[in-house]
PDB file of N, CA, C and O in Angstrom, chain B, residues numbered from 101:
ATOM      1  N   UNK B 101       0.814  -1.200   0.000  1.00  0.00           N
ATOM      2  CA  UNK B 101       0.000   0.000   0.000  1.00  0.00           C
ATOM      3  C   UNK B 101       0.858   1.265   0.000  1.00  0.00           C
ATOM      4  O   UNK B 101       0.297   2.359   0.069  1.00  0.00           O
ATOM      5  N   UNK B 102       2.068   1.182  -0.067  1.00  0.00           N
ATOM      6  CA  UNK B 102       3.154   2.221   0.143  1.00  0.00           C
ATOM      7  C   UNK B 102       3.010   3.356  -0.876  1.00  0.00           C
ATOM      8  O   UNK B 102       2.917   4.583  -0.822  1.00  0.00           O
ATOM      9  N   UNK B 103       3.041   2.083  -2.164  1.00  0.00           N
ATOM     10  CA  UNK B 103       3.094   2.775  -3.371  1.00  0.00           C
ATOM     11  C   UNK B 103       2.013   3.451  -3.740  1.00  0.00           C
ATOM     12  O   UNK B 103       2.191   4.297  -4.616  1.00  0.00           O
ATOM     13  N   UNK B 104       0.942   3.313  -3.316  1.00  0.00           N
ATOM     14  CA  UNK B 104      -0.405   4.166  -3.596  1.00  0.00           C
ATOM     15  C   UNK B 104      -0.357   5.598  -2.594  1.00  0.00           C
ATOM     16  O   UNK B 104      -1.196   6.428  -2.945  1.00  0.00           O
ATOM     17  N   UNK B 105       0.150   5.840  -1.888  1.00  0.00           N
ATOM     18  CA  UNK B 105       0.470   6.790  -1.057  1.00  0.00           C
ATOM     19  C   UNK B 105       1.703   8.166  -1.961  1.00  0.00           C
ATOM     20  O   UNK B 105       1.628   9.387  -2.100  1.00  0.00           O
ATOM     21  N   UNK B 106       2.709   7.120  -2.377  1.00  0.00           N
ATOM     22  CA  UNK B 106       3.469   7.865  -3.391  1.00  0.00           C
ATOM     23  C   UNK B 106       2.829   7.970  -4.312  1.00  0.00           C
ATOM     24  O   UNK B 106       2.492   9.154  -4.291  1.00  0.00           O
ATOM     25  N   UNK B 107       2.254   7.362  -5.453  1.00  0.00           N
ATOM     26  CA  UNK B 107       1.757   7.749  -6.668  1.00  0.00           C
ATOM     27  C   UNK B 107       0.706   8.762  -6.446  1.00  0.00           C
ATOM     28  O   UNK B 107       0.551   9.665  -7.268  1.00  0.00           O
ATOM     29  N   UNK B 108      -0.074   8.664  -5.315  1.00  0.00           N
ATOM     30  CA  UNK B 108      -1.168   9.832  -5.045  1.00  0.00           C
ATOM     31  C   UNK B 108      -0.690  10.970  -4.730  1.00  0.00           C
ATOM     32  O   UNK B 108      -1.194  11.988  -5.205  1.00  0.00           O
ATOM     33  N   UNK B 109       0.079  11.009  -4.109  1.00  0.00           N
ATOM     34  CA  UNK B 109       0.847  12.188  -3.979  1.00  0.00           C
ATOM     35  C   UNK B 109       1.759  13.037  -5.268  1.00  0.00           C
ATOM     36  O   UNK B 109       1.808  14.263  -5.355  1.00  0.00           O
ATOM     37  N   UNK B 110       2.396  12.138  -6.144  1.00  0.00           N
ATOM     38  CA  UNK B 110       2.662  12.672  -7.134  1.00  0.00           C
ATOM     39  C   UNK B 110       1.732  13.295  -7.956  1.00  0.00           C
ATOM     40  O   UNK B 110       1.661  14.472  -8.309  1.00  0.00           O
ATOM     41  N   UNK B 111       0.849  12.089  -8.275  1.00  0.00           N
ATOM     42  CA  UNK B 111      -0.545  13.050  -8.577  1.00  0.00           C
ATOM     43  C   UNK B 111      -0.825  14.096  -8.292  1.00  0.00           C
ATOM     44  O   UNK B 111      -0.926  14.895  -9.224  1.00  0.00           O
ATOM     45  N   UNK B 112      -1.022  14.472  -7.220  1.00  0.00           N
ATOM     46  CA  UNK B 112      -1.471  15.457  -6.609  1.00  0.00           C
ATOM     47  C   UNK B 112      -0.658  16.644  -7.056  1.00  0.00           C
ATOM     48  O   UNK B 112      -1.137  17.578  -7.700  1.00  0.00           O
ATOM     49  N   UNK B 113       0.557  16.556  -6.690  1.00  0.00           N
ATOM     50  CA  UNK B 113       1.830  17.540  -6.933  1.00  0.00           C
ATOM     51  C   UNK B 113       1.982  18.043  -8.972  1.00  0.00           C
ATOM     52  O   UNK B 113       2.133  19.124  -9.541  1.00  0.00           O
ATOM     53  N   UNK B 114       1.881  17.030  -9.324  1.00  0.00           N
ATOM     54  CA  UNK B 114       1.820  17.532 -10.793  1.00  0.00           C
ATOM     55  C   UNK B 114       0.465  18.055 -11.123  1.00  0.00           C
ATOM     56  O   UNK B 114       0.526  19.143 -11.697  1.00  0.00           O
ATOM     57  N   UNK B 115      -0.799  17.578 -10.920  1.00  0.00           N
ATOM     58  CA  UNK B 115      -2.112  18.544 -10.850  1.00  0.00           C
ATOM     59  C   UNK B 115      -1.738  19.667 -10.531  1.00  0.00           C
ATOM     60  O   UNK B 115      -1.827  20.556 -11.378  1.00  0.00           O
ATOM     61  N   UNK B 116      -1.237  19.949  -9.290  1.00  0.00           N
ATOM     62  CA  UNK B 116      -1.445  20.749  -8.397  1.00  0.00           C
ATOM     63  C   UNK B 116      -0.356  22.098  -9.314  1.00  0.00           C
ATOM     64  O   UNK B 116      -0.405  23.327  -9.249  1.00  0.00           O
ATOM     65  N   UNK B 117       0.442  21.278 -10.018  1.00  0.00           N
ATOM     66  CA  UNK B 117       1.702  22.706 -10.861  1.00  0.00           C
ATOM     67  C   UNK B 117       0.793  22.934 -12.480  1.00  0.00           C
ATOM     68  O   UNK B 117       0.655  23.993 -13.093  1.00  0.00           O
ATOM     69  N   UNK B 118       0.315  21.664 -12.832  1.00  0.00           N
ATOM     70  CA  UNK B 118      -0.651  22.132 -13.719  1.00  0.00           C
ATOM     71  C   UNK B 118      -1.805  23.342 -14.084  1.00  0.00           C
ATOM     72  O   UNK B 118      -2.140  24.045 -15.038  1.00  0.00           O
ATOM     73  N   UNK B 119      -2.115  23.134 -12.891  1.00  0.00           N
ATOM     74  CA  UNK B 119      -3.559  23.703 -12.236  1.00  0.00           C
ATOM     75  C   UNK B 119      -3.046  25.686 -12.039  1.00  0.00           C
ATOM     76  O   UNK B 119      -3.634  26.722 -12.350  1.00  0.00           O
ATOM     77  N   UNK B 120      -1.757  25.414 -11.410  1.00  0.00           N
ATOM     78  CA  UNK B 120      -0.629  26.943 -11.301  1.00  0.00           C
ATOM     79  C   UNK B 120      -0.478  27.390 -12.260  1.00  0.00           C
ATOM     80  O   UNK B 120      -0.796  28.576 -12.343  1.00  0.00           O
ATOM     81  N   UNK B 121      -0.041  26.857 -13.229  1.00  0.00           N
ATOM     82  CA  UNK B 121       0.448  27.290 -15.293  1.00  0.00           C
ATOM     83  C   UNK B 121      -1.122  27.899 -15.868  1.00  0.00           C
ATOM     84  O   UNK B 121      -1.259  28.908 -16.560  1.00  0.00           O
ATOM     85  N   UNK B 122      -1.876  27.285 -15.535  1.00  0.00           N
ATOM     86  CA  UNK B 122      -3.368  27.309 -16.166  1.00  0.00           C
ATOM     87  C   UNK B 122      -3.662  28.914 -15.524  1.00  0.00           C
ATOM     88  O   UNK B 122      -3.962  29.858 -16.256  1.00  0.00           O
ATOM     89  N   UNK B 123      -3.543  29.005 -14.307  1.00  0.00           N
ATOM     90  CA  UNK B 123      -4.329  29.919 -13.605  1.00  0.00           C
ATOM     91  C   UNK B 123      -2.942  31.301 -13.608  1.00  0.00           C
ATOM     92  O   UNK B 123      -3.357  32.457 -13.517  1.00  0.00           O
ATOM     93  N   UNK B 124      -1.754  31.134 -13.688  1.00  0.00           N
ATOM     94  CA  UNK B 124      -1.083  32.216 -13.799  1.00  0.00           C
ATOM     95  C   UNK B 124      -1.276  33.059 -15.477  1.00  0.00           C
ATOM     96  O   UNK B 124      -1.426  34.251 -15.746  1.00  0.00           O
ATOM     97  N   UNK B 125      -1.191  31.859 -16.348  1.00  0.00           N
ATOM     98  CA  UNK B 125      -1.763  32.328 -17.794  1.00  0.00           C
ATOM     99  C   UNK B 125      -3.162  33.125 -17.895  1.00  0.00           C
ATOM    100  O   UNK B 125      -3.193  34.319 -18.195  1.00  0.00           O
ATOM    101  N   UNK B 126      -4.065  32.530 -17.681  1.00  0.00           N
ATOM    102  CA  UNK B 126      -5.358  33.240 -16.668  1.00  0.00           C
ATOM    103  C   UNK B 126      -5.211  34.384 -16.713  1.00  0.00           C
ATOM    104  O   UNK B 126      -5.562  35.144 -17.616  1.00  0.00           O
ATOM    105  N   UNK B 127      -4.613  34.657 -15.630  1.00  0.00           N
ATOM    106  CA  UNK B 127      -4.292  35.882 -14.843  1.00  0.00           C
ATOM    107  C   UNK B 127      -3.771  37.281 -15.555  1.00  0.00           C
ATOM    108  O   UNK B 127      -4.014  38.484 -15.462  1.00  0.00           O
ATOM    109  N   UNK B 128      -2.887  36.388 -16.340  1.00  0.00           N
ATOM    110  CA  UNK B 128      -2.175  37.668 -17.829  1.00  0.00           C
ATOM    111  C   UNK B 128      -3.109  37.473 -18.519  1.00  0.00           C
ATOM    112  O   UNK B 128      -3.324  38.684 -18.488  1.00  0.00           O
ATOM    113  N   UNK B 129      -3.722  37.186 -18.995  1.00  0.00           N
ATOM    114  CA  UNK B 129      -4.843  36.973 -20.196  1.00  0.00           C
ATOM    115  C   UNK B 129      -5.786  38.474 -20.048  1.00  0.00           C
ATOM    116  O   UNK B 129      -5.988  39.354 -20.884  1.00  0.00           O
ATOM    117  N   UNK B 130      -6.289  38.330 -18.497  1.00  0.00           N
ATOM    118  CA  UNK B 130      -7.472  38.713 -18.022  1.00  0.00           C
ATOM    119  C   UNK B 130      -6.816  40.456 -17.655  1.00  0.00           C
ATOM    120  O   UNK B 130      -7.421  41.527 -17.600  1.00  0.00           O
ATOM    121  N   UNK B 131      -5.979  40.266 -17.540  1.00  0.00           N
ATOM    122  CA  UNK B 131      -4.641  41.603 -17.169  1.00  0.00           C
ATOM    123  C   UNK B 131      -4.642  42.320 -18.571  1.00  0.00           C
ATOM    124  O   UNK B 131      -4.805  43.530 -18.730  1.00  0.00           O
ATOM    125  N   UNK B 132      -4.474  41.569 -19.371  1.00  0.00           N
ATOM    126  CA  UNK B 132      -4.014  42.237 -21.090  1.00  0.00           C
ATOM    127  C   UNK B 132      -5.651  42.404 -21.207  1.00  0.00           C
ATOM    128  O   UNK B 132      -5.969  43.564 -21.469  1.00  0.00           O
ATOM    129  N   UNK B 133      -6.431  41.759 -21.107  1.00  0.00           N
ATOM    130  CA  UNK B 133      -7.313  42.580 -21.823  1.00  0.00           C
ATOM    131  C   UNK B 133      -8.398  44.060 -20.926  1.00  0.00           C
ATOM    132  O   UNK B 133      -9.230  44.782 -21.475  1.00  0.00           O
ATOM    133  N   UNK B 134      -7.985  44.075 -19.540  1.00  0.00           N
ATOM    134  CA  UNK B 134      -8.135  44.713 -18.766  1.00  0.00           C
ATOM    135  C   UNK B 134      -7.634  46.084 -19.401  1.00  0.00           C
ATOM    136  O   UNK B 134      -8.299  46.961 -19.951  1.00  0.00           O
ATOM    137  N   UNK B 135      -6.295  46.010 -19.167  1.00  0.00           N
ATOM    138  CA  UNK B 135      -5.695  47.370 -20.401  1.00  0.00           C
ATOM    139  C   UNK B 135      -6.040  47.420 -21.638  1.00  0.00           C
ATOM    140  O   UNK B 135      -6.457  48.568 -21.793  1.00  0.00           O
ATOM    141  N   UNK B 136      -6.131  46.764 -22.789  1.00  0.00           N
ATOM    142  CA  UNK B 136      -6.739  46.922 -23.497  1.00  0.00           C
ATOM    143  C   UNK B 136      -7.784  47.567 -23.586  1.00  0.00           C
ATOM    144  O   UNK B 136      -7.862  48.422 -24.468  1.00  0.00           O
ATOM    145  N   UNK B 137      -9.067  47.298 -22.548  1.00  0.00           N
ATOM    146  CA  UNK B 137     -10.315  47.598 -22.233  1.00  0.00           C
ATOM    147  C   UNK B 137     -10.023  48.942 -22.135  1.00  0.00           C
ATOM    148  O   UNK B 137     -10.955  49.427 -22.777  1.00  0.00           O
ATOM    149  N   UNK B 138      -9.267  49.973 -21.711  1.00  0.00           N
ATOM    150  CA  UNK B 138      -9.315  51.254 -20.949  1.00  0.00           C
ATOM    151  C   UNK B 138      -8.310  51.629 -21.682  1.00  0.00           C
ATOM    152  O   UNK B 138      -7.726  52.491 -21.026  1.00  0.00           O
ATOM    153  N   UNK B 139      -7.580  51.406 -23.051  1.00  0.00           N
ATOM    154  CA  UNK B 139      -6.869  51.847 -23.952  1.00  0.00           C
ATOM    155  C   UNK B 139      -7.516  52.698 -24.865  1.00  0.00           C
ATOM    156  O   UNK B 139      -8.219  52.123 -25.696  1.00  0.00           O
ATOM    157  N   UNK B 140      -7.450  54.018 -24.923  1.00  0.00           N
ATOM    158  CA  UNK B 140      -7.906  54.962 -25.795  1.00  0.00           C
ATOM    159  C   UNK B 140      -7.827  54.660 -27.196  1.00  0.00           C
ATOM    160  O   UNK B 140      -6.660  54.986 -27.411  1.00  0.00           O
ATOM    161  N   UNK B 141      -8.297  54.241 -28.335  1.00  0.00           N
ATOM    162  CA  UNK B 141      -8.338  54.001 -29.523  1.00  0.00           C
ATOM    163  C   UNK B 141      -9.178  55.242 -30.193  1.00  0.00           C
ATOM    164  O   UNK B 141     -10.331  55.601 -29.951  1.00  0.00           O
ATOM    165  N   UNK B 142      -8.018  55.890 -31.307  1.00  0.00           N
ATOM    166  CA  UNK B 142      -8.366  56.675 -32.141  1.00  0.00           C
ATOM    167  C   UNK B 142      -8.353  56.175 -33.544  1.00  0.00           C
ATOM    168  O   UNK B 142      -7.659  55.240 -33.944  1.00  0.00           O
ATOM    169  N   UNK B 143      -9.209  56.903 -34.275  1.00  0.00           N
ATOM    170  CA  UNK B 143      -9.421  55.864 -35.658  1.00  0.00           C
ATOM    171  C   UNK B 143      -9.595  57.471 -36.247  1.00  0.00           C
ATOM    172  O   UNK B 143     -10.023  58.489 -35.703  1.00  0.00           O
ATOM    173  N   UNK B 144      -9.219  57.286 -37.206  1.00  0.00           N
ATOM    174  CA  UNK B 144      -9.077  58.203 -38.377  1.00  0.00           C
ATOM    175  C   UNK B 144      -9.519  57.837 -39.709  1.00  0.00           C
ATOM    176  O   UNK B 144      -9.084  56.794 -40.197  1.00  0.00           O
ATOM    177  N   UNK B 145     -10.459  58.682 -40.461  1.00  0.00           N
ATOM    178  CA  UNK B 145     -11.394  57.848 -41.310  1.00  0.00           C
ATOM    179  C   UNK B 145     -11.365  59.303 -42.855  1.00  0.00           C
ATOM    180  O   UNK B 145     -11.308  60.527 -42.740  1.00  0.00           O
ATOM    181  N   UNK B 146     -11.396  58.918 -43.419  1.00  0.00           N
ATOM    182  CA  UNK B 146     -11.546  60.013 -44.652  1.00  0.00           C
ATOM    183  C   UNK B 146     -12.188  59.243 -46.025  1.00  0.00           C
ATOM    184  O   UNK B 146     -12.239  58.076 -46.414  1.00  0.00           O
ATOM    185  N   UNK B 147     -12.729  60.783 -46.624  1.00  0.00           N
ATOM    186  CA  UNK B 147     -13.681  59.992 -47.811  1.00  0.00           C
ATOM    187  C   UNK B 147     -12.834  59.737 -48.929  1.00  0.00           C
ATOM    188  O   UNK B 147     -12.006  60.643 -48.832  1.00  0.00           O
ATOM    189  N   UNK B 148     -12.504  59.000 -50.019  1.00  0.00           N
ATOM    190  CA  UNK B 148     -11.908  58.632 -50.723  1.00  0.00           C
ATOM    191  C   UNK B 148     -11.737  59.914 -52.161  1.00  0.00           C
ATOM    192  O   UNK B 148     -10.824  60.561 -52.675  1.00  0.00           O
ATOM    193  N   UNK B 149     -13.450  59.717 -52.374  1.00  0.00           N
ATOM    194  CA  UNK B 149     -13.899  61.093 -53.402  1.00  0.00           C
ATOM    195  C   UNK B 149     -13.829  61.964 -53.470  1.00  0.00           C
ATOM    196  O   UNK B 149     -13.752  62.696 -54.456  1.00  0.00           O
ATOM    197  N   UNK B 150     -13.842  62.342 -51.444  1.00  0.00           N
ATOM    198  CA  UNK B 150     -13.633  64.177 -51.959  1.00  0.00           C
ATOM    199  C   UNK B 150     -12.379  64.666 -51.362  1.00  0.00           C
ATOM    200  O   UNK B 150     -12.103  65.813 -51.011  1.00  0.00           O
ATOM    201  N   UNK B 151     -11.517  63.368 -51.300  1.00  0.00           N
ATOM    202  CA  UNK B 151      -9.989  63.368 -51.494  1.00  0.00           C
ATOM    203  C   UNK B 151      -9.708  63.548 -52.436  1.00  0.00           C
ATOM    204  O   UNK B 151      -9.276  64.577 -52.956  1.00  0.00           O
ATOM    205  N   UNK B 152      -9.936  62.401 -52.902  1.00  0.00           N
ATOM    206  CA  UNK B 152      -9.473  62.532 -55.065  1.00  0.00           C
ATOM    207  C   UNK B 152      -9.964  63.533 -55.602  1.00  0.00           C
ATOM    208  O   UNK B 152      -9.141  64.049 -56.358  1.00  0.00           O
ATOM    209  N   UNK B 153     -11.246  64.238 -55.564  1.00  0.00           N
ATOM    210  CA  UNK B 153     -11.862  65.195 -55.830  1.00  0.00           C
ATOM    211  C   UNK B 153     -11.025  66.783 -55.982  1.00  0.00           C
ATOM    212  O   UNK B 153     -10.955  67.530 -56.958  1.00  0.00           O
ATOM    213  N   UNK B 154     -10.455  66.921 -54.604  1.00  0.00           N
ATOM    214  CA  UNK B 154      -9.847  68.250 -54.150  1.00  0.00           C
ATOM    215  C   UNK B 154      -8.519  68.124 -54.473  1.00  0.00           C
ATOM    216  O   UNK B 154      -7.980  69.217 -54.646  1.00  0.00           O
ATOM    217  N   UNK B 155      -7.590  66.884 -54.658  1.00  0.00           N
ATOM    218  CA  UNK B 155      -6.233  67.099 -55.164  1.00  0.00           C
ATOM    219  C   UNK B 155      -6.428  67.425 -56.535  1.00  0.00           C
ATOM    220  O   UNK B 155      -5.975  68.525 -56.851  1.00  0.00           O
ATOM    221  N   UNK B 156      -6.989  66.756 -57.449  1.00  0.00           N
ATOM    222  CA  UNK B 156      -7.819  67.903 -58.964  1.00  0.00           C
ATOM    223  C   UNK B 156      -7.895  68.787 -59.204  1.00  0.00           C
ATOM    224  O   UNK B 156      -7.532  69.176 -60.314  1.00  0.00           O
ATOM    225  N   UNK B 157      -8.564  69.822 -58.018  1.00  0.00           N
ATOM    226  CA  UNK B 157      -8.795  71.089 -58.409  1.00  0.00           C
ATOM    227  C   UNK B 157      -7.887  71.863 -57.882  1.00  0.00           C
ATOM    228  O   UNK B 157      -7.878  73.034 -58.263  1.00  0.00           O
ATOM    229  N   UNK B 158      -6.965  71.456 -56.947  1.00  0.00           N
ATOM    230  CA  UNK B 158      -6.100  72.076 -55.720  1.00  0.00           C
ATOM    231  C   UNK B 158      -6.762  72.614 -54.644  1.00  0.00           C
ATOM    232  O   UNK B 158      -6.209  73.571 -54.101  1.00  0.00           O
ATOM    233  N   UNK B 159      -7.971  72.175 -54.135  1.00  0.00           N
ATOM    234  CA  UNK B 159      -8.254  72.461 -53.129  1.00  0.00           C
ATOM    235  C   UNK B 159      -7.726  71.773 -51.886  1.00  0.00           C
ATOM    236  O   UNK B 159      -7.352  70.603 -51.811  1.00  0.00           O
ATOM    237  N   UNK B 160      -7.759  72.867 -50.729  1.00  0.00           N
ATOM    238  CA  UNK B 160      -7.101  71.845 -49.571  1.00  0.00           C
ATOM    239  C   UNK B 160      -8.705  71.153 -49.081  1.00  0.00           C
ATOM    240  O   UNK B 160      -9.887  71.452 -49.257  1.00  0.00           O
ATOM    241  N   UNK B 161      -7.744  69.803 -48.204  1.00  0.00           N
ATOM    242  CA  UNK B 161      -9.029  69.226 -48.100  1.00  0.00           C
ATOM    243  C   UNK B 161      -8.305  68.862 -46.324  1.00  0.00           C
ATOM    244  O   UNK B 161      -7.131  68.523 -46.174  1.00  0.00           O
ATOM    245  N   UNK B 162      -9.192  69.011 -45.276  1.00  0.00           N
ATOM    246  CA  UNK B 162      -9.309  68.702 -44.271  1.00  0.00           C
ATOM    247  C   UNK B 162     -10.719  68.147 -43.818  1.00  0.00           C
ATOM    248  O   UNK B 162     -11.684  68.793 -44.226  1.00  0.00           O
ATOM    249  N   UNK B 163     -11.011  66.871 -42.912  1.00  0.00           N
ATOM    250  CA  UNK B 163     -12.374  66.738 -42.667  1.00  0.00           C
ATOM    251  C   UNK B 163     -12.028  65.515 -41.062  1.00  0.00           C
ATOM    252  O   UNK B 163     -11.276  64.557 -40.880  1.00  0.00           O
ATOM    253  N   UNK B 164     -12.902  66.144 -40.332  1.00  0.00           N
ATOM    254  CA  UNK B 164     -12.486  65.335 -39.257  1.00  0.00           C
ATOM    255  C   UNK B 164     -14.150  64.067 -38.886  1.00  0.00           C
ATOM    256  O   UNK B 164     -14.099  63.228 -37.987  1.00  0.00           O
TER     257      UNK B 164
END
């Protein structure tokens, strides 16, 4: 019965570092998208036409 005492225990011990890898990865996962979440994203968008449009005539073209 010795050996069931050791093998359970190993068990236990490799679960138990498994179970650590799983939940520290977790942890950054849930971290990165935390910042992400509250990361200011600016997007910049312009019309194609009355781009092409105004380099034609030489008009300046600004549009926010």
């Amino acid at each position: 019965m010795d050996w069931v005492h050791i093998f359970s225990a190993v068990t236990t011990t490799v679960a138990t570092v498994v179970l650590a890898a799983f939940n520290i990865k977790y942890v950054r996962l849930v971290r990165k998208m935390l910042i992400s979440a509250h990361r200011p994203e600016i997007i910049v968008d312009y019309k194609w036409i009355e781009l092409l449009s105004s380099l034609k005539t030489g008009d300046s073209f600004c549009s926010l």
